[in-house]
C-alpha positions as CSV (number, residue, x, y, z in Angstrom):
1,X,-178.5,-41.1,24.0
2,X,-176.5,-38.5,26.5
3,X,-174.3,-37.8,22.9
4,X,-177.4,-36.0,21.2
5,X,-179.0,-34.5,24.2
6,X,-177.8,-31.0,22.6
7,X,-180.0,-31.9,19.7
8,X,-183.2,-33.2,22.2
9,X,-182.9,-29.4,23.6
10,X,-182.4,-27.6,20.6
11,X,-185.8,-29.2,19.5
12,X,-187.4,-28.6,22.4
13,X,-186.4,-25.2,22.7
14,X,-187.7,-24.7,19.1
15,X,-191.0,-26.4,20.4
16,X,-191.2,-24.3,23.4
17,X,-190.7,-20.7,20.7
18,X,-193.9,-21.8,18.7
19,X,-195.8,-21.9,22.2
20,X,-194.4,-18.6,23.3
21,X,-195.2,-17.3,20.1
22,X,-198.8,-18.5,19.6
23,X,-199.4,-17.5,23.5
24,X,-197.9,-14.1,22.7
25,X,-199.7,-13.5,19.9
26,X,-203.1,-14.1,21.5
27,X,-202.5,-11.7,24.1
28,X,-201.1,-9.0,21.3
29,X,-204.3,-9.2,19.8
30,X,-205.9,-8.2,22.9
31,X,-204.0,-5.5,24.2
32,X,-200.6,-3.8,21.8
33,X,-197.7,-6.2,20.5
34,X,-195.5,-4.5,22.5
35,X,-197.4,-4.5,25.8
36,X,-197.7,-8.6,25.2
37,X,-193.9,-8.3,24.8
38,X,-193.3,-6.2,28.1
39,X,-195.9,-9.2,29.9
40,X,-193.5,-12.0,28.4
41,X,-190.7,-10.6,29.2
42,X,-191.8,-10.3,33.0
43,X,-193.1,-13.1,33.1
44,X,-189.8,-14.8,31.7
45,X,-187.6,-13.0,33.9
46,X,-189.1,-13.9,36.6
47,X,-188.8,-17.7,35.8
48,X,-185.5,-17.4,34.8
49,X,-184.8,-16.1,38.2
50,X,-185.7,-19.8,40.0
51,X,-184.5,-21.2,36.8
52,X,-180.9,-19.4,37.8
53,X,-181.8,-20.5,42.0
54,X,-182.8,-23.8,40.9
55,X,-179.5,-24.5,38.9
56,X,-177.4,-23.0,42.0
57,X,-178.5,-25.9,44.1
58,X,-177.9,-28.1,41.8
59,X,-174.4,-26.8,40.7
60,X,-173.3,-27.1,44.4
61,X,-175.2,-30.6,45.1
62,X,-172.7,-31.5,42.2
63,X,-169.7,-29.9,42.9
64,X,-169.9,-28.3,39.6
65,X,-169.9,-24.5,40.7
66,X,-169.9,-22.2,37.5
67,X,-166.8,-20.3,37.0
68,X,-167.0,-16.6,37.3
69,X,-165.5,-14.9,34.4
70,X,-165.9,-11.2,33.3
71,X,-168.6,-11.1,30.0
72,X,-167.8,-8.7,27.0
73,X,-170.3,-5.8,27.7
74,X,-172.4,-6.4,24.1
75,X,-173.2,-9.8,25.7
76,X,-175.7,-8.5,28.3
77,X,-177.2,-6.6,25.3
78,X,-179.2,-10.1,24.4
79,X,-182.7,-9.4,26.0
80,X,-183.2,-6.2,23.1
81,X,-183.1,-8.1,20.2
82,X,-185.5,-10.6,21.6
83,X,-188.1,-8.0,22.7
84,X,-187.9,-6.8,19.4
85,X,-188.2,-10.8,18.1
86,X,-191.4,-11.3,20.6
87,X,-193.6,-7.7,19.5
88,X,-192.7,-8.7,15.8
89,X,-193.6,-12.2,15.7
90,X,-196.7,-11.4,17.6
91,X,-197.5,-8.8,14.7
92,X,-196.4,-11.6,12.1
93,X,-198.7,-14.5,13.6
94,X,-201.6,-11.9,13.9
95,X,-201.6,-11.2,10.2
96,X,-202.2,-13.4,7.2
97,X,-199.1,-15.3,7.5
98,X,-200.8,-16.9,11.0
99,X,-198.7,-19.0,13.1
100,X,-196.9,-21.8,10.5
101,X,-195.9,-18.8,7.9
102,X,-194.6,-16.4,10.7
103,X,-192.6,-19.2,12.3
104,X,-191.3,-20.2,9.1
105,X,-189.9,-17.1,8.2
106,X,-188.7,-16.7,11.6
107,X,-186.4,-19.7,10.9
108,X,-185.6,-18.2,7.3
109,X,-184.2,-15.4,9.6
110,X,-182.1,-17.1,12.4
111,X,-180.8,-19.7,9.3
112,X,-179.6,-16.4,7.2
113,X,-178.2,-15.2,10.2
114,X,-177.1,-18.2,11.6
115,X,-174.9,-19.1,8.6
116,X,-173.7,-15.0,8.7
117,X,-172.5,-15.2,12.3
118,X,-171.1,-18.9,11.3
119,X,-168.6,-17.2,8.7
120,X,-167.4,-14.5,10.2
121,X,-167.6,-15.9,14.3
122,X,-169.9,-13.5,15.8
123,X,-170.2,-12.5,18.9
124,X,-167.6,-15.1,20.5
125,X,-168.7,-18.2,18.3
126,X,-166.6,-20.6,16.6
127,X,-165.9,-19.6,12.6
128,X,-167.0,-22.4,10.4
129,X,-166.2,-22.2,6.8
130,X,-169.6,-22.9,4.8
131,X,-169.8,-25.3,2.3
132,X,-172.3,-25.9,-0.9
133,X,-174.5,-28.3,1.7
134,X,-175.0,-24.6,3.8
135,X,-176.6,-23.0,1.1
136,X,-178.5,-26.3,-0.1
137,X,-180.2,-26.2,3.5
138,X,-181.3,-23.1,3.4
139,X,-182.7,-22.9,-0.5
140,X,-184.8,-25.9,0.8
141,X,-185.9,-24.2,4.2
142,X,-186.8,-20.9,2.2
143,X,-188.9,-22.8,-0.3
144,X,-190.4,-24.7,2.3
145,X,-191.8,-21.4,3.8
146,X,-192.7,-20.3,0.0
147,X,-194.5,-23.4,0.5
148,X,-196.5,-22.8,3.5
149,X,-197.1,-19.1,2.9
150,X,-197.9,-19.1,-0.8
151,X,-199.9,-22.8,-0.9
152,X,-202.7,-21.7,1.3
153,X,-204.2,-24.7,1.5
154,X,-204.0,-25.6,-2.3
């Protein structure tokens, strides 16, 4: 069990994107896509900061203390791309593609780019050569979003 819990959190973190999203949408359509991003970013910050407390006592309870290194300088940049990711998926679940389309093509998105980062190691992470079962992958993801998007309920 303990040998796929990265997969169990990967899932759930995938889960817990289509609440944020459908959440953050809501409150776009109220106020301004960008204003609901601003809210959840707040909001987020501020659990990550007893997220980060919590995880301190329970580093030190287990002797496990993080090690202190110095971080490339682009690597604190990751909260812009995801405010930009949060006011356009808000826009994207508001509109016609609604929540299962916009989430689709989200994932058409981080696949595409996934796979680009995967070739080349970007930003620090391992380069994997990709093979013919890559490309398979994502041909069925994309045309499973063609699916949802252009089936409407056929």
């Amino acid at each position: 069990m303990l040998r796929h819990i990265d997969w169990i959190w990967a899932v759930l973190a995938g889960a817990l994107l289509a609440v944020m999203v459908t959440i953050n949408s809501g409150l776009a359509a109220l106020t301004t896509p960008f204003t609901a991003s601003w809210v959840v970013h707040g909001v987020g910050g501020v659990a990550a900061f007893f997220l980060l407390l919590a995880n301190g006592v329970v580093a030190r309870r287990a002797g496990r203390l993080p090690q202190h290194g110095k971080a490339p300088l682009w690597s604190y940049l990751g909260g812009a791309p995801g405010a930009f990711a949060v006011a356009l998926s808000s826009i994207a679940v508001n509109s016609e593609l609604a929540l299962a389309g916009g989430l689709s093509l989200l994932l058409v998105g981080q696949i595409l780019f996934g796979l680009f980062s995967d070739q080349f190691g970007l930003f620090g992470t391992p380069e994997r050569r990709l093979n013919r079962f890559d490309f398979l992958a994502t041909a069925c993801v994309i045309g499973g979003s063609a699916l949802l998007i252009f089936a409407k309920g056929a």
